[in-house]
C-alpha positions in Angstrom: 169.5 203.9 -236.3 173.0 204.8 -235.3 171.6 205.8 -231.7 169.1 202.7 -231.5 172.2 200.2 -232.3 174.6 201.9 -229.9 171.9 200.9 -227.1 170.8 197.7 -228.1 174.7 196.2 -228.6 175.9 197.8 -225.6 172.3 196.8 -223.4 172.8 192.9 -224.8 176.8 193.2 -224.0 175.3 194.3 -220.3 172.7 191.8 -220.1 175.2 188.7 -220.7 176.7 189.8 -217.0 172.7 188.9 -216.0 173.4 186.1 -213.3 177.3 186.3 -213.1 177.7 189.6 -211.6 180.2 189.5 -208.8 177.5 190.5 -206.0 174.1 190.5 -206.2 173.3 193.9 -206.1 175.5 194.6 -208.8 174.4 191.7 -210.9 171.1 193.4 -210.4 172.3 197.1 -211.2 174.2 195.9 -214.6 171.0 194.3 -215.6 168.8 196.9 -215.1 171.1 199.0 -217.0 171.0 196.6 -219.9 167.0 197.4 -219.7 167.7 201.1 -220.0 169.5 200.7 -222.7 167.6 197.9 -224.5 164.4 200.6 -224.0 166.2 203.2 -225.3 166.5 201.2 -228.7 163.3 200.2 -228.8 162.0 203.9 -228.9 164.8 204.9 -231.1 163.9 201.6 -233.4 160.3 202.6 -233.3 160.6 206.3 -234.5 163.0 205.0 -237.3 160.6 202.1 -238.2 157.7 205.2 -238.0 160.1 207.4 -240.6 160.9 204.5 -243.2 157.2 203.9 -243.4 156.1 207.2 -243.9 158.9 206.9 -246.5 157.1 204.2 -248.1 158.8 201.2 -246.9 155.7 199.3 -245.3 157.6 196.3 -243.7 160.0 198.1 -241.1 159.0 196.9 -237.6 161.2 197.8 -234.8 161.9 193.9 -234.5 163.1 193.5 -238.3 165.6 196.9 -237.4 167.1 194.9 -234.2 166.9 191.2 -235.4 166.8 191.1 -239.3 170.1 193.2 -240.6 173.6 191.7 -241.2 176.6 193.0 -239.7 177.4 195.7 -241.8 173.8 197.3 -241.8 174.7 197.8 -238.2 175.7 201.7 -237.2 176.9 201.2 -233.7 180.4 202.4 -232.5 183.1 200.3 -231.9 183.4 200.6 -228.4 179.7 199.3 -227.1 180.8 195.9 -229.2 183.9 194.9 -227.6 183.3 191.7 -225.1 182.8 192.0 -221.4 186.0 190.8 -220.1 186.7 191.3 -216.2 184.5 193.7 -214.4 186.7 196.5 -214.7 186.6 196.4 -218.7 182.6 195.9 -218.5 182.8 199.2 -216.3 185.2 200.6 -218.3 183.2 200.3 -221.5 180.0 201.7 -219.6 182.0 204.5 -217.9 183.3 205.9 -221.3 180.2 205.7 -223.2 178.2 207.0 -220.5 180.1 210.2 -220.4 179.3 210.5 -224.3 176.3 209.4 -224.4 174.7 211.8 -221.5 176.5 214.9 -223.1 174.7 214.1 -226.4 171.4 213.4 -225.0 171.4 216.3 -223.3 172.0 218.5 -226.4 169.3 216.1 -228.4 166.7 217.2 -225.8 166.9 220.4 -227.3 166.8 219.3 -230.7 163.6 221.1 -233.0 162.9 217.1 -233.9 159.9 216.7 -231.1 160.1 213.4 -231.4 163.7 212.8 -231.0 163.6 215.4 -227.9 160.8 213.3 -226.4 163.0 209.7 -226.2 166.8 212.1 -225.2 164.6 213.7 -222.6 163.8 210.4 -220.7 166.8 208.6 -221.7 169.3 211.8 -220.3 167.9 210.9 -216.5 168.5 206.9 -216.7 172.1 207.9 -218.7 172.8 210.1 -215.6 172.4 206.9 -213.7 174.5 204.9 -215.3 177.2 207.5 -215.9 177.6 208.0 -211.9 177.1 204.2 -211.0 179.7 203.2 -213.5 182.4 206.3 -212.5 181.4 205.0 -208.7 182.9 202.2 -209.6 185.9 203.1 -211.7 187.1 205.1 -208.6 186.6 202.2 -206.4 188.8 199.7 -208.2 191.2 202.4 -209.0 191.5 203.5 -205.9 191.5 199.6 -204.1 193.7 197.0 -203.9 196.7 196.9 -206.1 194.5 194.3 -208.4 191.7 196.3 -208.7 194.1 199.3 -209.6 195.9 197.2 -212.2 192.4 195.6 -214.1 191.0 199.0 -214.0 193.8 200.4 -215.7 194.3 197.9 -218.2 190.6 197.7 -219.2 191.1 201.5 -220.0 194.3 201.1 -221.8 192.6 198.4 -223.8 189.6 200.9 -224.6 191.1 203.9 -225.3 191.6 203.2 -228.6 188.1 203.4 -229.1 186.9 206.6 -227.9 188.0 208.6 -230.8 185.4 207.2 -233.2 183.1 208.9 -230.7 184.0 212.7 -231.8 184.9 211.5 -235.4 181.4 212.6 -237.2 180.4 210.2 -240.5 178.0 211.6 -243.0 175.1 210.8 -241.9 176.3 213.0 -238.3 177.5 215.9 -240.5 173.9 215.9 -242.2 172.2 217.1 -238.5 174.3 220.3 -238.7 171.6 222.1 -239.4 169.3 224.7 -238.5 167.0 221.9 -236.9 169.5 219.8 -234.5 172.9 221.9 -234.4 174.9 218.6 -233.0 178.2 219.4 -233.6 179.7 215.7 -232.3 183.4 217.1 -232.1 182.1 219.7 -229.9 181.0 217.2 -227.2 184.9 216.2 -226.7 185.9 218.4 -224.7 183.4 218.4 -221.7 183.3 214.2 -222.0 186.9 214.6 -221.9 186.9 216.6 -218.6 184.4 214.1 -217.1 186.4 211.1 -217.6 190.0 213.5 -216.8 188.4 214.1 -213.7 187.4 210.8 -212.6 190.6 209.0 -213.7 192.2 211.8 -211.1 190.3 210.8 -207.9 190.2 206.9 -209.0 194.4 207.6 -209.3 194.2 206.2 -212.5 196.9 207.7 -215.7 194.8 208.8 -219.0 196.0 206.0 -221.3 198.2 207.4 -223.9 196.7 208.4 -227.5 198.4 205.4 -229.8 196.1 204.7 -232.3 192.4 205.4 -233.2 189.6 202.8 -233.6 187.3 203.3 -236.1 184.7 202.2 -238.8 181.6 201.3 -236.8 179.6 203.8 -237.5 179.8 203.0 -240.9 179.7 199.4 -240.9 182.7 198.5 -240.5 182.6 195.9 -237.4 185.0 193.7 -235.8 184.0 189.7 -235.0 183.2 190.4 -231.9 179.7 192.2 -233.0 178.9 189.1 -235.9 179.1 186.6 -232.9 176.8 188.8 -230.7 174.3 189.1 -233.3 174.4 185.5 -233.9 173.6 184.9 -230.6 171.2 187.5 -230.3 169.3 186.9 -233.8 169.0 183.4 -233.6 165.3 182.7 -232.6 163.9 185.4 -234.6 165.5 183.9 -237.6 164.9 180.5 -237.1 161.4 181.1 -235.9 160.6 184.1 -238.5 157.8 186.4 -237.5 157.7 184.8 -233.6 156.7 186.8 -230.7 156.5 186.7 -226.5 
């Protein structure tokens, strides 16, 4: 759940650029990104739907999982909730979590769950993708005009704060330390660390300094920012109950 609601906020944070983008091919390249990501939920949503059912719970559909939970039965991180902002934050959200996220998929593909190594698998190649489109692009404004330079390196300084949470394992992360998954989450750090280290270099960009840490998605704990997404997001399968395409 925590893995399907990381990609379905973050893909419906990317598909609000759908239309606005600042050229088209870009416009088309942040959508189809949000589509990545929206798919990668739905397969996540599905196994966990699959799992709760087996379990007993004969109601779970992948829809109820994405459209019918509050706020706080949401798992995702912080960081794929914030808003969109300028350009450079919207590429600054993606670079960041793309570095994570294709350093933990690659380790889930190797998982013992066949079923969880199945969706990583897939999802590692798009996540590839979107990690070098987005770094791309945080070395271009970085490494632009003196606006471009200046966005970028706010919309990092504004983010920062969130990438801690990403490392910081919750319960239901420690439980996978087993003989089955072996994910140590703090592990990951250092090697997304030296992605993004290395990036920030050529882009000439500083590594905003460590103030304070973000946290309290993962279990819940969400700012306004993800209630007024989900309003948005929710609305026709709540006022329409049961609706489809």
């Amino acid at each position: 759940m925590h893995l399907a609601d990381n990609a379905l906020v973050l893909g419906h944070r990317n598909s609000e650029w759908c239309g606005h983008g600042p050229a088209l091919e870009q416009d088309i390249a942040i959508s189809n990104i949000a589509l990545d990501l929206i798919g990668q939920a739905r397969n996540f949503y599905q196994y966990a739907a699959e799992l709760m059912n087996n379990a007993g719970n004969n109601t779970v559909t992948e829809d109820s999982l994405a459209y019918l939970r509050g706020t706080a039965e949401y798992k995702n991180c912080l960081l794929v909730e914030q808003p969109n902002g300028d350009w450079g934050k919207t590429i600054a959200r993606q670079f960041l979590f793309s570095a994570y996220q294709h350093s933990l998929f690659a380790l889930l593909a190797k998982t013992g769950d066949s079923q969880l190594a199945a969706i990583t698998s897939k999802a590692v190649k798009e996540v590839a993708y979107h990690l070098q489109w987005s770094a791309e692009w945080v070395i271009r404004l970085g490494d632009g005009t003196k606006e471009s330079h200046a966005r970028m390196q706010a919309a990092l300084n504004t983010l920062w704060p969130f990438l801690p949470e990403l490392f910081e394992p919750v319960e239901y992360e420690e439980i996978v330390l087993t003989a089955e998954f072996m994910i140590n989450i703090t592990s990951l750090k250092e090697h997304v660390m030296h992605i993004i280290t290395n990036t920030l270099y050529e882009a000439t960009l500083a590594l905003p300094a460590d103030t304070y840490a973000a946290a309290g998605g993962k279990q819940g704990r969400h700012s306004n920012h993800l209630e007024a997404m989900l309003t948005d997001m929710q609305y026709l399968q709540r006022t329409y109950p049961g609706c489809n395409w």
